[in-house]
N, C-alpha and C positions, 0 to 999 in steps of 0.2 A: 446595546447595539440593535438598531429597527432596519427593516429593510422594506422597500415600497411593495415587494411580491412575495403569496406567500408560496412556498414550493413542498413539494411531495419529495423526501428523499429517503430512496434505499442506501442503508447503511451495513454492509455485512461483517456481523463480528462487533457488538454493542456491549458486549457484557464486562467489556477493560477498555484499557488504552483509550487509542484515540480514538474508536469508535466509539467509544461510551463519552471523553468527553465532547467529541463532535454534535452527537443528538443529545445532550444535555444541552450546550451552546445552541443547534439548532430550535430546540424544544423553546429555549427561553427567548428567541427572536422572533417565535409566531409560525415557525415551520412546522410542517406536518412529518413525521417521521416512521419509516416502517425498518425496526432492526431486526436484522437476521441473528438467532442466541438457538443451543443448541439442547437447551429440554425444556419444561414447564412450567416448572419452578423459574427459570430464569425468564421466560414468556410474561409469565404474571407476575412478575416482581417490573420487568421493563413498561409493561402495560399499566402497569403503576402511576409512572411519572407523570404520566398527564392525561385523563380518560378525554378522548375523539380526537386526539394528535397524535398519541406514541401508540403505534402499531408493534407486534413484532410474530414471525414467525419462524417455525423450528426447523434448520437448514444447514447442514452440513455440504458446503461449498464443493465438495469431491464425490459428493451425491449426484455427479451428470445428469442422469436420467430424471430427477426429479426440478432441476433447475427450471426447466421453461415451464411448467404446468406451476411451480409458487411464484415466481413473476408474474403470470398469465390472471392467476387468480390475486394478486396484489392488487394488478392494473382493475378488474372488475368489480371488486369488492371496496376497495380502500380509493384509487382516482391513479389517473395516470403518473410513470415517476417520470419526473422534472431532471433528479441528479440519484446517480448512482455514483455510492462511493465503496470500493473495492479496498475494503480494513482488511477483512480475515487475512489472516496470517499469522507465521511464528518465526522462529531463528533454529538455525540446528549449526550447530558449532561443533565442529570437529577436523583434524588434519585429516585430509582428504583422500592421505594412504591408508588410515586406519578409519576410513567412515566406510560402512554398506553403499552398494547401490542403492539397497529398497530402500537408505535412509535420504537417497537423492532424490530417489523417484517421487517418496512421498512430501519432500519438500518441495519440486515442482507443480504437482500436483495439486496442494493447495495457495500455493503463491503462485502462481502461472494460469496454470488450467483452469482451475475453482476462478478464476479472474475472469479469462478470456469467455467460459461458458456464460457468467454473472454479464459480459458484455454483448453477448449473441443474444443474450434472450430480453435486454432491452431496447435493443437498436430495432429491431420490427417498428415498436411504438414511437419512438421517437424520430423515424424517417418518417412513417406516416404524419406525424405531426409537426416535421422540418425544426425541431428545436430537442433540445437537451445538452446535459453534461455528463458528462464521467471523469470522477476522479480517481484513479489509481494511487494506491498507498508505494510506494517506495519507499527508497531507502538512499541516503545516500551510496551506500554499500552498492547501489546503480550503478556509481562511478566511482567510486574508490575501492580500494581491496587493503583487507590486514589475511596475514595468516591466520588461519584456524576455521574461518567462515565461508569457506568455498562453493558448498550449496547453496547457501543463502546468498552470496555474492551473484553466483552466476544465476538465479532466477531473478533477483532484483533487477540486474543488467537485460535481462530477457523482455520485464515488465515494461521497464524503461523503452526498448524499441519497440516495443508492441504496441503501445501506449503513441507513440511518437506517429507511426505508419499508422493507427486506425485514426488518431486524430485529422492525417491526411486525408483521409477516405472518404471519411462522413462532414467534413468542415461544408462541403456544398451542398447537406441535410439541413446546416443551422445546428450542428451537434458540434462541441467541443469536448479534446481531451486533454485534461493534466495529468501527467506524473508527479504528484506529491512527494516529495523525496526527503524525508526528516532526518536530524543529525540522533545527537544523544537527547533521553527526555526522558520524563522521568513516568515509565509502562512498564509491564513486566516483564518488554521485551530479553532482559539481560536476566531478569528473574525465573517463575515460574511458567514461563511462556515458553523459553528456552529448551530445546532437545539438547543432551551434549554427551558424543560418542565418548566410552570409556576410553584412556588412554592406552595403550599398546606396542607403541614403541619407541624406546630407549633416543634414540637420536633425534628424535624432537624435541626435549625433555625442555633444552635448554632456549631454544626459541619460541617455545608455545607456551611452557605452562605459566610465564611471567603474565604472558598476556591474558591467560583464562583467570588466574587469581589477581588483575588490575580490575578486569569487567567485573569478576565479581563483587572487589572493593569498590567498585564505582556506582554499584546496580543500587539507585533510590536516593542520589545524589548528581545527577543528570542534571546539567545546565539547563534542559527547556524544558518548558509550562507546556503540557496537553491542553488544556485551557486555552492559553494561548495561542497553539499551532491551530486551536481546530477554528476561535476566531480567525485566522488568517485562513483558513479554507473556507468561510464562511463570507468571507471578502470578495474570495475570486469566485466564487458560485456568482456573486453579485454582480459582477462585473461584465462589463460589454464584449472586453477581450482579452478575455482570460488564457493565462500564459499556458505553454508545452509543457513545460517544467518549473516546477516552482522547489528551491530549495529552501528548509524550514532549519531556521538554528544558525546562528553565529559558526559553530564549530566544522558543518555541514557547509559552508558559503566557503569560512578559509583554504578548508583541506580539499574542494572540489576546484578550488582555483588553483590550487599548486598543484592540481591534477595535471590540469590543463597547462597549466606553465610549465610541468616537467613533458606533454608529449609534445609540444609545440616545441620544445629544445630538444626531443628526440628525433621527430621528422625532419627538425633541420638536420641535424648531423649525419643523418643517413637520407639524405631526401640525393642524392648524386645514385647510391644504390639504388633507390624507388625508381630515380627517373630512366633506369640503365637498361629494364624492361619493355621499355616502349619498341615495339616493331619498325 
């Protein structure tokens, strides 16, 4: 797959998943690539792939205070980014009566925050320059809900409108955003990527734990190609007009329509209650 332009993209979180196979895909199309991996070993092994295209440097997303000073010297040293795409992330799985706060906070934190700082300290350059993109990794877990994933549910849904309103914002910069939203695939998001609160209590037993021992049967056997998804992010970067939302996966397309088709038969049913408010 050739593209007419080559572009600069920050990718944070290279060292798995779909960041790794995103700037692999990117790497092999003629892109210039700067991944964010989080020691030296993994710096020098990334800087490996392709000496004067795969950049990377060493960045812990929840690191605030360091975000705009390693952009700042991205843009200077390496060329201005074209696309950012916001990978980092993990999953923390647990019923929500027996999860910590601190185990919410720090899921927010880098799926939310580590996002939204990753988008403040590129938008400078990119309004100056009236063009770019951001992609946002989501999930479908944006719009749909199972029990047991409630942190992870509820910052994905956060990413998603965040994502949605800044792409409002900056569309009259020449800046676009998607929310990348992937179903099942085969990362180690369900694997070693996974945080997952110990169990603790009793009356859960029988609705949760079927489902943490499915994912775990399931974990490396995922219907989608990484490969694949990151081809199709590799699309819409190309693209003239590139979508709000893009959902990745057969299984993520079905389950996010019967979303929608169960709250459009919800609002009907109660839409006489909704309209009863009106002054």
């Amino acid at each position: 797959m050739s593209f007419p332009k080559t572009k600069t993209l920050l990718i944070t979180g290279v060292s798995s998943g779909f960041g790794r196979a995103l700037a692999l895909e990117a790497l092999a199309a003629g892109h210039r690539v700067i991944g964010t991996v989080r020691n030296v070993g993994a710096k020098q092994e990334f800087e490996s792939l392709h000496v004067g295209r795969a950049f990377a440097r060493i960045l812990d997303v929840t690191d605030f205070d360091t975000i705009d000073a390693t952009v700042a010297g991205i843009e200077s040293e390496v060329g201005p980014v074209d696309v950012l795409v916001n990978n980092a992330g993990y999953g923390h799985e647990g019923v929500m009566e027996e999860s910590s706060l601190s185990a919410m906070r720090r899921q927010f934190d880098v799926n939310v925050f580590g996002a939204v700082a990753m988008m403040k300290a590129v938008l400078p350059g990119m309004r100056a320059r009236r063009s770019g993109h951001i992609l946002n990794i989501t999930s479908m877990g944006g719009f749909i809900t199972m029990p047991g994933i409630a942190y992870y549910c509820g910052s994905k849904f956060a990413l998603e409108g965040i994502s949605e309103v800044v792409g409002k914002e900056v569309k009259p910069f020449g800046i676009s955003v998607t929310a990348v939203a992937p179903g099942s695939f085969r990362t180690d998001w369900a694997g070693r990527s996974m945080v997952r609160t110990p169990r603790s209590i009793p009356d859960y037993d029988a609705l949760f734990d079927p489902i943490r021992l499915a994912r775990e049967e399931k974990n490396g056997k995922q219907l989608g190609d990484p490969a694949k998804a990151a081809q199709a992010m590799l699309a819409i970067i190309d693209s003239d007009a590139p979508p709000a939302h893009l959902l990745l996966g057969s299984d993520a397309v079905g389950l996010v329509r019967g979303k929608l088709s169960t709250l459009a038969e919800e609002i009907s049913a109660w839409e006489s209650v909704s309209r009863s408010t009106d002054g």
